[in-house]
PDB file of N, CA, C and O in Angstrom, chain B, residues numbered from 101:
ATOM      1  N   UNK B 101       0.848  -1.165   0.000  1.00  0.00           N
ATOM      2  CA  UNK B 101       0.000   0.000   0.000  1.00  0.00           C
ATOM      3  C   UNK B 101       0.900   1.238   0.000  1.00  0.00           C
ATOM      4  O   UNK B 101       1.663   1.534   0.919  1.00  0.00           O
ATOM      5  N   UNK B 102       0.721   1.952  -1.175  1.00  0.00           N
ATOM      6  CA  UNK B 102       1.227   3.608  -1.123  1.00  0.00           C
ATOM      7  C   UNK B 102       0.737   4.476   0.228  1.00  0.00           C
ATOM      8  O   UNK B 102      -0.186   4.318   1.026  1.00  0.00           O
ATOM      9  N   UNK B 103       1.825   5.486   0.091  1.00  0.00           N
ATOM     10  CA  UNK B 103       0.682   6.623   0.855  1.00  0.00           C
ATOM     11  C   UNK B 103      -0.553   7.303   0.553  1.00  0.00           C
ATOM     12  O   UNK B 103      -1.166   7.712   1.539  1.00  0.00           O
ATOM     13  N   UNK B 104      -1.069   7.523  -0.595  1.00  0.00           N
ATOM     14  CA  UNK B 104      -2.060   7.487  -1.373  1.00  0.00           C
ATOM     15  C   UNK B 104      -3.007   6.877  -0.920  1.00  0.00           C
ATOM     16  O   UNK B 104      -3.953   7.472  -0.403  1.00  0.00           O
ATOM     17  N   UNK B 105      -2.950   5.615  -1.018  1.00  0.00           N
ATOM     18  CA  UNK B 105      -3.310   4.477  -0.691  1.00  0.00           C
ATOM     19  C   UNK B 105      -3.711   4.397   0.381  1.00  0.00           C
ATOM     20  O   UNK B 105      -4.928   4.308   0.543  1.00  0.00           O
ATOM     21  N   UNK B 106      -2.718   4.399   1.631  1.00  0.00           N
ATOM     22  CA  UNK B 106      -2.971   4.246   2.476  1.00  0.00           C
ATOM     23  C   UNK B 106      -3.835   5.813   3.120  1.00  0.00           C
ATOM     24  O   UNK B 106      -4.722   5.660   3.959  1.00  0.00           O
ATOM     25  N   UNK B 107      -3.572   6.841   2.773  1.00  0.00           N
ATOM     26  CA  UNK B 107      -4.278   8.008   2.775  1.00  0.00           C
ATOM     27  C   UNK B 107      -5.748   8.168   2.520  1.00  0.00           C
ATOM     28  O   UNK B 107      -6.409   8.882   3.274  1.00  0.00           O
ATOM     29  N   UNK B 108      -6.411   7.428   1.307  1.00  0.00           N
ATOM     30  CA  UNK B 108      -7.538   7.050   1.460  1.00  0.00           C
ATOM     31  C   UNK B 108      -8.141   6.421   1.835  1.00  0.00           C
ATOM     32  O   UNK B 108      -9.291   6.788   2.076  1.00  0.00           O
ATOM     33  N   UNK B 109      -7.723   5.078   2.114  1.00  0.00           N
ATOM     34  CA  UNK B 109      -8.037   4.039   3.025  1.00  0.00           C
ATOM     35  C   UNK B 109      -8.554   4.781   4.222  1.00  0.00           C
ATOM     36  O   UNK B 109      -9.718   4.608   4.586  1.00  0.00           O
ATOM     37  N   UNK B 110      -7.546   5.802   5.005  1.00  0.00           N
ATOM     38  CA  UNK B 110      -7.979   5.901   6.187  1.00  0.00           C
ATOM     39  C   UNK B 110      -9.517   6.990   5.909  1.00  0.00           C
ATOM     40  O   UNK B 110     -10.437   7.083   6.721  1.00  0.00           O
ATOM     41  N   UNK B 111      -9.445   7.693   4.602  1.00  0.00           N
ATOM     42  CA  UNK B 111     -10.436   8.769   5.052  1.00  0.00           C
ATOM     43  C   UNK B 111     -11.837   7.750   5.142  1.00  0.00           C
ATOM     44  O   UNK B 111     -12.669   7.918   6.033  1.00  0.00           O
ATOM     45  N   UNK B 112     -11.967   6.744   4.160  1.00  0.00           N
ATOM     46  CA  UNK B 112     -13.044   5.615   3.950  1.00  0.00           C
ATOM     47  C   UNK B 112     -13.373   5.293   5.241  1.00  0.00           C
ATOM     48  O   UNK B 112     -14.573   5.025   5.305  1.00  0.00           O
ATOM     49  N   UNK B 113     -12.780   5.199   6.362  1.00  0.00           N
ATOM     50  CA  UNK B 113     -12.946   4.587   7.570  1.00  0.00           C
ATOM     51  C   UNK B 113     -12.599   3.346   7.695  1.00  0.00           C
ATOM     52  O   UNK B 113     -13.324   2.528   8.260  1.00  0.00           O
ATOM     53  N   UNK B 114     -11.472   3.062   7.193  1.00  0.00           N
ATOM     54  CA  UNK B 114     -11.094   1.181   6.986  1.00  0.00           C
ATOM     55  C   UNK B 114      -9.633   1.640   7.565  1.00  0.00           C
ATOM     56  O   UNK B 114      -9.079   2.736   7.651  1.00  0.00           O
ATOM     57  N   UNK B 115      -9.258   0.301   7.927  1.00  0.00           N
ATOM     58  CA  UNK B 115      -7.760   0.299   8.356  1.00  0.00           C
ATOM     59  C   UNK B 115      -6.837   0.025   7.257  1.00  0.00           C
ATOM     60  O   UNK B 115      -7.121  -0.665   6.279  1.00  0.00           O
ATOM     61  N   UNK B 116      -5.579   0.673   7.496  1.00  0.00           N
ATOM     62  CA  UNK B 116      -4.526   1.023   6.521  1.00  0.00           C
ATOM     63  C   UNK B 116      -3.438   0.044   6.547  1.00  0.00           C
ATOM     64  O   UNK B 116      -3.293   0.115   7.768  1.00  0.00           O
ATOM     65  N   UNK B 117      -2.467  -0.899   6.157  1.00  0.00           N
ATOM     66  CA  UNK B 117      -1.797  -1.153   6.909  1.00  0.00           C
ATOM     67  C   UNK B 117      -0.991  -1.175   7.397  1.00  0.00           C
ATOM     68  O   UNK B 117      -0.118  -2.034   7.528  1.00  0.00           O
ATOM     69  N   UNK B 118      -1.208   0.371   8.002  1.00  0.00           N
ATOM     70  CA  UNK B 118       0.268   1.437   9.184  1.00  0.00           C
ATOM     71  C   UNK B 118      -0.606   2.401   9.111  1.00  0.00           C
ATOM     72  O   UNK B 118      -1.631   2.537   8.442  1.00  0.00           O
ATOM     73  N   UNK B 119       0.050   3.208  10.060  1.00  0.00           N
ATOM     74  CA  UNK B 119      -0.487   4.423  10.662  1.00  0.00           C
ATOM     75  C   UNK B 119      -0.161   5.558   9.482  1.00  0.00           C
ATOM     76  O   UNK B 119       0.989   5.281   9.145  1.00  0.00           O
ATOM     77  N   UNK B 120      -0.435   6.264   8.991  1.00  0.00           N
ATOM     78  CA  UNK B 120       0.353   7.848   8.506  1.00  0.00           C
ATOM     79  C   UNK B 120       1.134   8.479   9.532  1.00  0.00           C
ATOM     80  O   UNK B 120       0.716   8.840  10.632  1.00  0.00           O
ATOM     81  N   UNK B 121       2.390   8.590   9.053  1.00  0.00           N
ATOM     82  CA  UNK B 121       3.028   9.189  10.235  1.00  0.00           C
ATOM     83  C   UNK B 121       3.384  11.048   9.450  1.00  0.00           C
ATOM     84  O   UNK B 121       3.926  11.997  10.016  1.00  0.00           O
ATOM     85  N   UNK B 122       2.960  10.991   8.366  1.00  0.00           N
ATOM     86  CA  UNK B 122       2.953  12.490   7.964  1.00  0.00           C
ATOM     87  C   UNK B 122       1.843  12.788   7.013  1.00  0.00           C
ATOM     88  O   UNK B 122       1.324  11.990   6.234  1.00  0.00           O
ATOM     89  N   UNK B 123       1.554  14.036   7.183  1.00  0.00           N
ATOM     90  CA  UNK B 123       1.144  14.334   5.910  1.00  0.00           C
ATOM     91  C   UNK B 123       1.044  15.685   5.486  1.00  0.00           C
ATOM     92  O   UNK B 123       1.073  16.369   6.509  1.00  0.00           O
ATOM     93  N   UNK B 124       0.937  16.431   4.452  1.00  0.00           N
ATOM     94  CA  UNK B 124       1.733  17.752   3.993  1.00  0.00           C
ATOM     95  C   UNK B 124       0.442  18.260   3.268  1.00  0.00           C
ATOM     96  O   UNK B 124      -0.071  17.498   2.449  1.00  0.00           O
ATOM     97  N   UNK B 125      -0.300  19.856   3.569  1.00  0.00           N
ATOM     98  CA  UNK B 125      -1.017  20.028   2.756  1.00  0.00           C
ATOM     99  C   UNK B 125      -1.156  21.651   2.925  1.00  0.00           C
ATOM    100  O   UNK B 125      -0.538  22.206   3.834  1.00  0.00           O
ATOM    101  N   UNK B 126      -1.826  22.256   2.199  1.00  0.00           N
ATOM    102  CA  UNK B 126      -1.613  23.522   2.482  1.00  0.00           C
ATOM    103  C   UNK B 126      -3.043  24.013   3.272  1.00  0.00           C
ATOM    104  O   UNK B 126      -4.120  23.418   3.247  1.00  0.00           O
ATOM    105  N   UNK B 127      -2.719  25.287   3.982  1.00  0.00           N
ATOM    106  CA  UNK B 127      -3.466  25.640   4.328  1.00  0.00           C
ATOM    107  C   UNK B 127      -4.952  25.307   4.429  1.00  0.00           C
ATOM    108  O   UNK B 127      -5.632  24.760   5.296  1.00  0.00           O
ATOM    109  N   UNK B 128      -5.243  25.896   3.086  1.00  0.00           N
ATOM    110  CA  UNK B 128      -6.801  25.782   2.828  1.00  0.00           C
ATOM    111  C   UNK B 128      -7.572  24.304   3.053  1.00  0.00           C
ATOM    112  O   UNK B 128      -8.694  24.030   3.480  1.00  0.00           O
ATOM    113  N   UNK B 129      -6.548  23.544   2.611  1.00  0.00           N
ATOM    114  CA  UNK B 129      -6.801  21.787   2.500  1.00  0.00           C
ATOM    115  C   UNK B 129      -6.916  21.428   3.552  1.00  0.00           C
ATOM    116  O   UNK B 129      -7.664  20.481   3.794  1.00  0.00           O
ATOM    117  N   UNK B 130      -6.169  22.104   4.593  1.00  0.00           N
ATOM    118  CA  UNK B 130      -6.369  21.950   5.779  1.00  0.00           C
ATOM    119  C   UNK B 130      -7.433  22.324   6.800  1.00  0.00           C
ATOM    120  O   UNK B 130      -7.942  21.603   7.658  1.00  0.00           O
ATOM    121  N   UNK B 131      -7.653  23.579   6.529  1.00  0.00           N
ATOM    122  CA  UNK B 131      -9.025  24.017   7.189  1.00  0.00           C
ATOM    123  C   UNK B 131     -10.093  23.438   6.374  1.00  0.00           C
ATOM    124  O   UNK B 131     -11.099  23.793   6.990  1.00  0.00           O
ATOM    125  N   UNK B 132     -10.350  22.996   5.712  1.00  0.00           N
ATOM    126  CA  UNK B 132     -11.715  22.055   5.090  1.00  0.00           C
ATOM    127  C   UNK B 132     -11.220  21.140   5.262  1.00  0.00           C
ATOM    128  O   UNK B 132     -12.338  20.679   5.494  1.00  0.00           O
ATOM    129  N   UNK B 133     -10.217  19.843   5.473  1.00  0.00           N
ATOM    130  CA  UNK B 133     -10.656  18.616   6.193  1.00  0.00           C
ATOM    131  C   UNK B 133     -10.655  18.777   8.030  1.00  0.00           C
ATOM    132  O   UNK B 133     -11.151  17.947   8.793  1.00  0.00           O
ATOM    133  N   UNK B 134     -10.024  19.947   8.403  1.00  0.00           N
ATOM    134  CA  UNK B 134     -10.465  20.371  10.268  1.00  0.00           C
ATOM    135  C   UNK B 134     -12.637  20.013   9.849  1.00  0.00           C
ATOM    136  O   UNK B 134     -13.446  19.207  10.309  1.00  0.00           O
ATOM    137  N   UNK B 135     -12.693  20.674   9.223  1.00  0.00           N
ATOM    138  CA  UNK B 135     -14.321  21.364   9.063  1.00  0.00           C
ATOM    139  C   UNK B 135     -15.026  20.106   8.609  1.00  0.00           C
ATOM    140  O   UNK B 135     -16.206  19.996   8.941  1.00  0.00           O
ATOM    141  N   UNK B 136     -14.569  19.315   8.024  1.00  0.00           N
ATOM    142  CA  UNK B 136     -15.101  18.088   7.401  1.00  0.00           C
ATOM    143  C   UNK B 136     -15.134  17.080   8.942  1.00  0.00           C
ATOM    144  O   UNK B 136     -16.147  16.653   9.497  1.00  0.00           O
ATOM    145  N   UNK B 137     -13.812  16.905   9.338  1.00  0.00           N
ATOM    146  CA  UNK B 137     -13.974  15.504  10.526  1.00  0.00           C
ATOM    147  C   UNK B 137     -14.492  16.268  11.779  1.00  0.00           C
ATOM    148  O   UNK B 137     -14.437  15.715  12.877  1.00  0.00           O
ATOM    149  N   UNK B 138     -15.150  17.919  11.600  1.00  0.00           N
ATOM    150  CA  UNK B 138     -15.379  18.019  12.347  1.00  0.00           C
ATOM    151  C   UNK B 138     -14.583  18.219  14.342  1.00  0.00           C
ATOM    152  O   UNK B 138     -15.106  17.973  15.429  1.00  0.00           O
ATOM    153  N   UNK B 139     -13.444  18.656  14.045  1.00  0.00           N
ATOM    154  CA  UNK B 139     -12.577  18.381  14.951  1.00  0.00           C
ATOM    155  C   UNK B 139     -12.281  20.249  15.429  1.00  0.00           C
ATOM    156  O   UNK B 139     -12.443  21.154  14.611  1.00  0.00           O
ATOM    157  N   UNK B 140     -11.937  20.432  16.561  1.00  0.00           N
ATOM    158  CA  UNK B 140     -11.588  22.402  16.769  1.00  0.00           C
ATOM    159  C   UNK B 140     -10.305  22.465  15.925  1.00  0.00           C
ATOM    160  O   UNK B 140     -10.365  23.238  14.969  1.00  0.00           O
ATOM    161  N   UNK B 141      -9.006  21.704  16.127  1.00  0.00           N
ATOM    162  CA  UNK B 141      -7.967  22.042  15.369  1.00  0.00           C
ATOM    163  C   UNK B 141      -7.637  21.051  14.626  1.00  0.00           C
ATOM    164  O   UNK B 141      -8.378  20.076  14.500  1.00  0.00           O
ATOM    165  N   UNK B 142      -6.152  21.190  13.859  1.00  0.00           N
ATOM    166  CA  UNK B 142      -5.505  20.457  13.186  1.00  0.00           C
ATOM    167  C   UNK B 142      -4.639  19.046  14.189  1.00  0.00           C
ATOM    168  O   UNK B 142      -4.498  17.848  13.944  1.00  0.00           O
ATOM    169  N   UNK B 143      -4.192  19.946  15.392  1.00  0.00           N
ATOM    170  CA  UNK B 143      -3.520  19.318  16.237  1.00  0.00           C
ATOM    171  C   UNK B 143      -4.114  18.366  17.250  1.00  0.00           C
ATOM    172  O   UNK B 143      -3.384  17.784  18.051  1.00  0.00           O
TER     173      UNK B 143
END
């Protein structure tokens, strides 16, 4: 499994097999998936 791969896997709600230990996105991408899972921050 890619990171890709394994990157969507996790948004699907299925297990990956490994954790993401990074991931890189800008700003904006960022505040709309905060707003999407519903979470206060990034951190």
């Amino acid at each position: 499994m890619n990171s890709r791969e394994r990157l969507l896997t996790t948004f699907a709600h299925k297990q990956p097999d490994r954790c993401a230990t990074y991931i890189w996105i800008n700003d904006d991408t960022m505040d709309r998936l905060v707003k999407y899972l519903g979470v206060s921050s990034a951190e």
